[in-house]
N, C-alpha and C positions, 0 to 999 in steps of 0.2 A: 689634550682631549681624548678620552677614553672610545675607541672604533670600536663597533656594534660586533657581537659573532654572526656570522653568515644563517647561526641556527638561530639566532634570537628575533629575527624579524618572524621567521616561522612559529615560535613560540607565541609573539605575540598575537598573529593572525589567530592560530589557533585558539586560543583564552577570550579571544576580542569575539569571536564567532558564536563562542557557550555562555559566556557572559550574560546575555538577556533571558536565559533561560532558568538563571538563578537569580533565587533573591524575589520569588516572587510570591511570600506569605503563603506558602503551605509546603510540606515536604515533597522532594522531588524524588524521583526512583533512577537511578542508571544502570541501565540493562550491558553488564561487564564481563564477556565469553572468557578473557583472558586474551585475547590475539591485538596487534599494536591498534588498531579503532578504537578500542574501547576500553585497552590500558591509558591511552593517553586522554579518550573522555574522562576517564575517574584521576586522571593524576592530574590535569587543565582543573578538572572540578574543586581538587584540592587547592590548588596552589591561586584560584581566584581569591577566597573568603573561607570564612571560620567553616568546618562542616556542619554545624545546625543547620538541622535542615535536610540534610541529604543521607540517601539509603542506595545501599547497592545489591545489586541481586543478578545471580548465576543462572543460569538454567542449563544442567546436568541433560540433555537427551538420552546418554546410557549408550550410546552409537557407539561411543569407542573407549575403550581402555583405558585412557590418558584421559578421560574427561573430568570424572572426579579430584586426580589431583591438578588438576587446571584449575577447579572451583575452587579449593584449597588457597593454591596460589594467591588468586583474584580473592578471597580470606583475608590472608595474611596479608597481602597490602592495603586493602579498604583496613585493617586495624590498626597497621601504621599510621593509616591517616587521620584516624579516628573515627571512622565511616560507620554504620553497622552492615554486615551481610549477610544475605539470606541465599544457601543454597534451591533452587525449584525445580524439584524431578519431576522431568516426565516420564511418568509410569506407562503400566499397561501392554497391550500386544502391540506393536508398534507393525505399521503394512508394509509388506515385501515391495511396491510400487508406490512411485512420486512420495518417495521417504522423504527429502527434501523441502518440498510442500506443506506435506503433514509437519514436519519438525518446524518448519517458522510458525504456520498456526497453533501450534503447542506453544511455540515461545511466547507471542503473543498472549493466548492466554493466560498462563502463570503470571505472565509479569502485569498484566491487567489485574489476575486477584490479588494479586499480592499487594499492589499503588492502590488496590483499593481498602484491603487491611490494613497499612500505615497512614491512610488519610490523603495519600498523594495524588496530586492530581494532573500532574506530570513523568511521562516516560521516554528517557532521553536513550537513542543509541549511537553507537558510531557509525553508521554510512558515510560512506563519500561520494566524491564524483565518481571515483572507478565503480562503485559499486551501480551509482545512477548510469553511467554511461551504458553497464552490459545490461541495464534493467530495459532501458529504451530499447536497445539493439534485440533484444530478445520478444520483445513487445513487434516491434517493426516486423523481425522473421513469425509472428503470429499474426498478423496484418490487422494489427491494431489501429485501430482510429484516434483520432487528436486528444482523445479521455487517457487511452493507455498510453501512446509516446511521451505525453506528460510527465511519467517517470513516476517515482517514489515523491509524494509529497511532503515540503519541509516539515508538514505539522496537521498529525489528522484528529479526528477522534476514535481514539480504542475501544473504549466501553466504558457504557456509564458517562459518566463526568468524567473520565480520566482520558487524557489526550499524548497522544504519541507525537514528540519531536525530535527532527535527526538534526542537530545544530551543523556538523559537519559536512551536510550534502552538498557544498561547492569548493571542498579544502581537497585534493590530492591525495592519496591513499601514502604516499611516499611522505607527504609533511609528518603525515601524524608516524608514519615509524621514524623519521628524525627529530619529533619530538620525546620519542622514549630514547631511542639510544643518547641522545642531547642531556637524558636525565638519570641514563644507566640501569633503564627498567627493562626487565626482562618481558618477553614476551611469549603466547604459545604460538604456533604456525595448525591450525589446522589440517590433516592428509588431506581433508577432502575437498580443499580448494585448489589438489592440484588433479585429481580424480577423473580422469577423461570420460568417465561413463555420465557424467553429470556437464550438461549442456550451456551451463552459465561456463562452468570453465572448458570449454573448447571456445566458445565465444572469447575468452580472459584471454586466451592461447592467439585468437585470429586478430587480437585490436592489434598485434604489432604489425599485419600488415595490412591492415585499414587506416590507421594510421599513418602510415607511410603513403597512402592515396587519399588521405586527407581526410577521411573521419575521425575525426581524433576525439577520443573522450569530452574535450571541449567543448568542439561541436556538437557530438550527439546530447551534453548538458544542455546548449545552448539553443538545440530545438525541441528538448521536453519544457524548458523555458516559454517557446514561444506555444507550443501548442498548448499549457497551464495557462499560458493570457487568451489565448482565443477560447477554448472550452470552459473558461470561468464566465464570459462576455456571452457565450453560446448558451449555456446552460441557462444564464440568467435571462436572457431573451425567450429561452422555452419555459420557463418556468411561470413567466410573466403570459407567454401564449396558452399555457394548459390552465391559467387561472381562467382568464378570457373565453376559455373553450367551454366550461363545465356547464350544461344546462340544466343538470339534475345529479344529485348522488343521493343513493339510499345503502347504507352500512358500505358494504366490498361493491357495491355497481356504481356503474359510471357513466354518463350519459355524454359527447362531446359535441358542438354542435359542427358538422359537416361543411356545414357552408363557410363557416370560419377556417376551418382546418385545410381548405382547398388554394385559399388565399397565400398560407403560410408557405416560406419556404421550404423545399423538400428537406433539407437538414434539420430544421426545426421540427417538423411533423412529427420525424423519429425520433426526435426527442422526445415529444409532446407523446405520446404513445409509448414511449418507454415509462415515463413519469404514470402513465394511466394503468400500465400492467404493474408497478408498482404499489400502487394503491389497490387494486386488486388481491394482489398476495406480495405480500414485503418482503417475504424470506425467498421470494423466488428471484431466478438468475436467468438472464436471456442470452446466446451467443449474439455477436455483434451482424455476424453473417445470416444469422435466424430472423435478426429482426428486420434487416435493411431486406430481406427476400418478402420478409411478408408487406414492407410496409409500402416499398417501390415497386414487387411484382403482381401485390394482388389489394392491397387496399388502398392506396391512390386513385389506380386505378377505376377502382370500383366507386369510391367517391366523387372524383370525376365526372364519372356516365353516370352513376344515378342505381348503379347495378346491385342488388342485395349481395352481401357473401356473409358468410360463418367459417372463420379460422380457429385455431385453436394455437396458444402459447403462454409458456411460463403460467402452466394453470389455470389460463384464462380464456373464456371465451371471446372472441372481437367478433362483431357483428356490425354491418352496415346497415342500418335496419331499410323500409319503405320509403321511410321521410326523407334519408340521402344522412342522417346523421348516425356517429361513433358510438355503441353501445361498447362495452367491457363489463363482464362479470362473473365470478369465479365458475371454470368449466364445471359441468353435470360429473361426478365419479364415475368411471371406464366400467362398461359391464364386461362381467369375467365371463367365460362360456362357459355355460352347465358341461360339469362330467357326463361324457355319455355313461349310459347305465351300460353293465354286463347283458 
C-alpha cells in the first residue's frame, strides 16, 4: 500500500477549499501578486480542472522596483498553465500617507473593472487565517464592534454584480507555502511585509508572543467567527425593526416612529439609526464612537423624556421632533462666513 506524503494531505485541503468556487458557469478572475497565497491559488486553480473559464490578473502599484517583473513572472506561469493574464497598473500621484490603504482600494478596483470586462463575476484572492487573524487584532486595537472583529468576509460583493471571495480564509499562510515548495514554484516575498513602519506588521511581529499566552491566530479566527454569527442574527433583527419603525418616507427623509424605537433594545436602536442615516446619504460613513455618543448620550435620551433635540451626522439631520418621534433628513448646506470687506 502506497503511504500518503505528509505534503499531500495539505495539497488536498487546499484544492478541496477553492474547489466550490470553480466551475460555476461564468469566468472567474484570480487576483495573483506573485507571493506563495496566490501562487498556490492560481497553481490549486490549475491543477483542479481544464482552465476555461479562468483569467488571472496582476496589479502592478509601481511601489517598488521588483514589481513589474513579479507581474511578469505571475505571466509566465498563468501561460504555462494556459491561463490568460492581464497586468493592472495603478497609475497616478500615489499619497505620501495611508499608502497601504489607498493601495488595496486601487487593487480592488482594477480587479473589479477588469471581472467586469471579461464577464466575470467572481474574484478570488489568497487570504488566510494569518492574514484574518492580524485583520481582527487590528480591528480590536481600533475598538471595533462585533461588525469589525468579524474580520474579512469569506465572500462579499465588490461592485456591480461581481463578488469578491477569499477560498483560503481558514487554511494557514504556512500550507499554502508548502504547497508551492511541494510543486517547486517559485515565489516573490514582498519588503513590505516585513517593513516595521507599517502596523499590520508589527502586529505579524507581536502574534509570537500572543501566541504564546494563548491568542493564537486560531482563536482570534475563531472569534471573528462568532462575532459574523451574532452580527448576521443582529443586523437581521434591526433590519426587520427599522422596517417596523418607518412611519413615513418622502425621497432622502425619514420619519421613525419614537414610541417603537424606545421599546427596542439599545443595540438594536443603533442599529436601526444607523440603517436611517443610511438612507439619508449612502455614500456617507459614521465612526462607531460617533454614533454610539449620539445615539446613547443624546437621543435615547431624548426619546425617553419626550425632549425635542436637533443633531447633526454623516450629513444628516436627526431630530426628535414634538410628537416624541425620529425625523432624519439630509442636513441644510454649512454657511460660509462672508469675507469681511477692506
Amino acid at each position: 500500500m502506497q503511504r500518503l506524503s505528509p505534503l499531500e494531505p495539505v495539497g488536498a485541503a487546499v484544492e478541496a477549499a477553492l474547489r466550490p468556487h470553480l466551475g460555476i458557469g461564468a469566468p472567474v478572475l484570480l487576483a495573483v501578486s506573485g507571493g506563495p497565497d496566490s501562487t498556490a491559488l492560481l497553481a490549486a486553480a490549475a491543477a483542479i480542472g481544464p482552465p476555461s473559464g479562468l483569467h488571472v490578473a496582476t496589479v502592478d502599484h509601481g511601489l517598488r522596483p521588483e514589481s513589474s517583473e513579479e507581474a511578469r513572472a505571475v505571466a509566465a506561469l498563468s501561460a504555462r498553465y494556459g491561463i490568460p493574464h492581464r497586468t493592472l497598473a495603478w497609475t497616478g500621484v500615489k499619497p505620501t500617507r495611508g499608502i497601504q490603504a489607498a493601495a488595496r482600494a486601487a487593487r480592488y478596483a482594477l480587479l473589479a473593472d477588469h471581472a467586469t470586462a471579461i464577464g466575470a463575476e467572481r474574484v478570488l484572492t489568497g487570504h488566510t487565517r494569518d492574514d484574518q487573524a492580524e485583520t481582527v487584532l487590528l480591528r480590536l486595537l481600533a475598538g471595533s464592534g462585533p461588525a469589525g472583529l468579524a474580520g474579512m468576509r469569506p465572500e462579499r460583493r465588490l461592485s456591480g454584480g461581481v463578488r469578491l471571495a477569499r477560498p483560503f480564509l481558514t487554511i494557514p499562510k504556512a500550507n499554502l507555502v508548502a504547497y508551492c515548495e511541494a510543486r517547486a514554484l517559485g515565489f516573490a516575498r514582498d519588503p513590505s511585509n516585513r517593513d516595521a513602519r507599517f502596523a499590520r506588521v508589527r502586529l505579524r511581529d507581536a502574534m509570537t508572543i500572543l501566541g504564546a499566552e494563548g491568542l493564537t491566530a486560531e482563536r482570534l479566527c475563531r472569534l471573528a467567527e462568532r462575532c459574523a454569527r451574532d452580527g448576521a442574527a443582529l443586523a437581521r433583527a434591526s433590519e426587520v425593526a427599522f422596517a417596523a419603525a418607518v412611519k413615513a418616507s418622502s425621497g432622502r427623509s425619514l420619519l421613525l416612529d419614537g414610541a417603537r424605537l424606545r421599546t427596542l433594545p439599545d443595540a438594536v436602536v443603533l442599529r436601526v439609526v444607523s440603517l436611517g442615516l443610511e438612507w439619508v446619504n449612502p455614500a456617507g460613513a459614521e465612526r462607531l464612537e460617533r454614533l454610539e455618543r449620539l445615539v446613547f448620550e443624546s437621543l435615547l435620551p431624548a426619546l425617553r423624556t419626550g425632549t425635542p433635540l436637533r443633531r447633526t451626522l454623516r450629513a444628516a439631520l436627526v431630530e426628535v421632533n414634538p410628537a416624541g418621534d425620529l425625523a432624519l433628513a439630509p442636513a441644510p448646506p454649512r454657511r460660509t462666513p462672508a469675507r469681511s470687506r477692506a
